[in-house]
N, C-alpha and C positions, 0 to 999 in steps of 0.2 A: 471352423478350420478350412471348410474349403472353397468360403469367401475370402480370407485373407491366401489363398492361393490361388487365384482365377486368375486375376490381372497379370502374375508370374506367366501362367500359360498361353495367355494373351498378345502379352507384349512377345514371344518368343517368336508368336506366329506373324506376328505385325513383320517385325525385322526379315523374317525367312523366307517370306512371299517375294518380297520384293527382292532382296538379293538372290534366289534364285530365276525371278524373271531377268532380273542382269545377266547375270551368269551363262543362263541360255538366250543370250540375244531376243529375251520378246519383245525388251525394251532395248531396242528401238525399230524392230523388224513388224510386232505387231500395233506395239501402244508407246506413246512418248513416256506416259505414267505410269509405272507397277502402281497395282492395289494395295495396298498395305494388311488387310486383312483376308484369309486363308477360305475360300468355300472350299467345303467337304465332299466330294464325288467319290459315290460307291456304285459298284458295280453286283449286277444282280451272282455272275461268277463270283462273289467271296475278294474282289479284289479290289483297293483307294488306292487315285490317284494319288500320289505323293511329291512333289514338288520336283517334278521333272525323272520319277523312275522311271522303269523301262517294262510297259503292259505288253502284251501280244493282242493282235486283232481279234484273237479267239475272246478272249480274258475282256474284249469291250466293245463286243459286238449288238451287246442288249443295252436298254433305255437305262443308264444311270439316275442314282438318287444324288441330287444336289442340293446341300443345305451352308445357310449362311446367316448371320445375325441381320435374319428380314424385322423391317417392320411392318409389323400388319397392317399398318393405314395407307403402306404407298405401294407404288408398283414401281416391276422391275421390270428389265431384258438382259437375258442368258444368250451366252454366244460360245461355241466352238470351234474353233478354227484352226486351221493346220496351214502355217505360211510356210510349207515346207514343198510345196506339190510343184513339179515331180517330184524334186528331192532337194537337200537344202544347199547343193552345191549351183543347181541349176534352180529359183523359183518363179518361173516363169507362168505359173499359173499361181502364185502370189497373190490371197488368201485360196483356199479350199474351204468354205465352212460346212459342218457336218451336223450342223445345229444353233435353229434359231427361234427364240423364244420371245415374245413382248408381252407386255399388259400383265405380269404377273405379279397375282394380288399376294401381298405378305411373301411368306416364302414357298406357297404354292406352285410351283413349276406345274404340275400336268393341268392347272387351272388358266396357265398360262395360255394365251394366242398362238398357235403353231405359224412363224412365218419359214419354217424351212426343218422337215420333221429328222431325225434323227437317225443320222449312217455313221456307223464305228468304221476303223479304221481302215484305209486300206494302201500301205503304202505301197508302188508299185516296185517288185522284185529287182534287187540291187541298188536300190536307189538310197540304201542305210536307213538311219536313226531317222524319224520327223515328230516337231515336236505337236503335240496335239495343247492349245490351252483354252481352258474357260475362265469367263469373264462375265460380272454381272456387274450391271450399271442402273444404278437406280434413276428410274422416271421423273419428271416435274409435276407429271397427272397424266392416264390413260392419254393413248395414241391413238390415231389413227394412219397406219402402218400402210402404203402405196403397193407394198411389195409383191412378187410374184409369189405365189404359193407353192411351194417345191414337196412334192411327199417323198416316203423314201425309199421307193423305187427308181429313183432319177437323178443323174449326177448334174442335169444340164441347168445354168443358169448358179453353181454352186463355186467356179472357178470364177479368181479376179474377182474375188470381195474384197472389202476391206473394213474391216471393223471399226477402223480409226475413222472413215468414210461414212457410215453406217452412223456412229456415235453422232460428228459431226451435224450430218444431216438432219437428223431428230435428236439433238441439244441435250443428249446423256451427259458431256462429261466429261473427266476420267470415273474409271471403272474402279470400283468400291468393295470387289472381292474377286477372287479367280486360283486359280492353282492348275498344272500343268503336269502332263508325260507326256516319253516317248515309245513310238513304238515302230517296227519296221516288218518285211511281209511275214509271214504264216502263210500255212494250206487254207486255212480260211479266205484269204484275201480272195481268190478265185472265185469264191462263192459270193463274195458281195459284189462282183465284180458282174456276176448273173443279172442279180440282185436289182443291179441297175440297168440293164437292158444292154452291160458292154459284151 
């Protein structure tokens, strides 16, 4: 019974990924492509991203668990990004990424290469909704990654990415799974705001 219902649940998420990247302008603000299949992002707070709701900085301020139809033989890179920064009326620091991951074996993330470790949200106060998306692109064969190594006490070097840039450069692709919220400031924000030395 619940092989002749998979594919039903499958193809639902196929279709949904992608028209809500439409929907929220990712395509064509962060990627040319929507993925077509749905990665799972849970937050240690009890709370999944869900294809563009609406999380508080409190609610995903810890390291998320990220799972997707990996195959164990290849590697991946996971990326987070918020092209909303400052806000999405003005984005002149167009991408912000708040995480960046390569060489990951199957669907292992924390076995993953840290090229830029992991800061939850922080939009700045009145700036509204920004949307936060992740994005995994499977590999041709491990990297060797140029990049600066950001931990996450540091916002510098995290403004004016771009993922499509990123991809391009080391021959990702389009992205092969991803899903997305939004979120705008909380009392928290001020604390990661520390966080980062602002």
């Amino acid at each position: 019974m619940f092989a002749l219902r998979r594919p039903l649940f499958s193809s639902r998420f196929f279709s949904s990924v992608a028209k809500n990247m439409e929907k929220h302008c990712v395509v064509p603000d962060v990627v040319d492509v929507a993925p077509e299949v749905v990665a799972e992002v849970s937050y240690p707070s009890g709370v999944k991203v869900d294809l563009g709701n609406e999380l508080t900085p409190t609610q995903v301020k810890d390291i998320p668990s990220v799972k997707w139809n990996a195959d164990n033989n290849a590697v991946y890179t996971l990326c987070m990004t918020d092209p909303d920064a400052p806000s999405r009326q003005d984005p002149k620091f167009r991408e912000w990424h708040h995480w960046l991951v390569g060489n990951i074996p199957g669907g292992n993330v924390d076995q993953g290469e840290i090229l830029s470790a992991y800061v939850g949200s922080g939009p700045p106060k009145g700036t509204g909704l920004h949307r936060y998306v992740f994005l995994i692109y499977k590999q041709n064969g491990k990297i060797n990654f140029d990049e600066k190594r950001l931990p996450n006490n540091s916002g510098d070097g995290r403004g004016g990415f771009s993922i499509r840039k990123f991809a391009e450069k080391y021959k990702l692709g389009q992205p092969i799974a991803g899903n997305l919220y939004q979120a705008q400031w909380d009392d928290y924000v001020p604390l990661l705001y520390k966080q980062l030395g602002g």
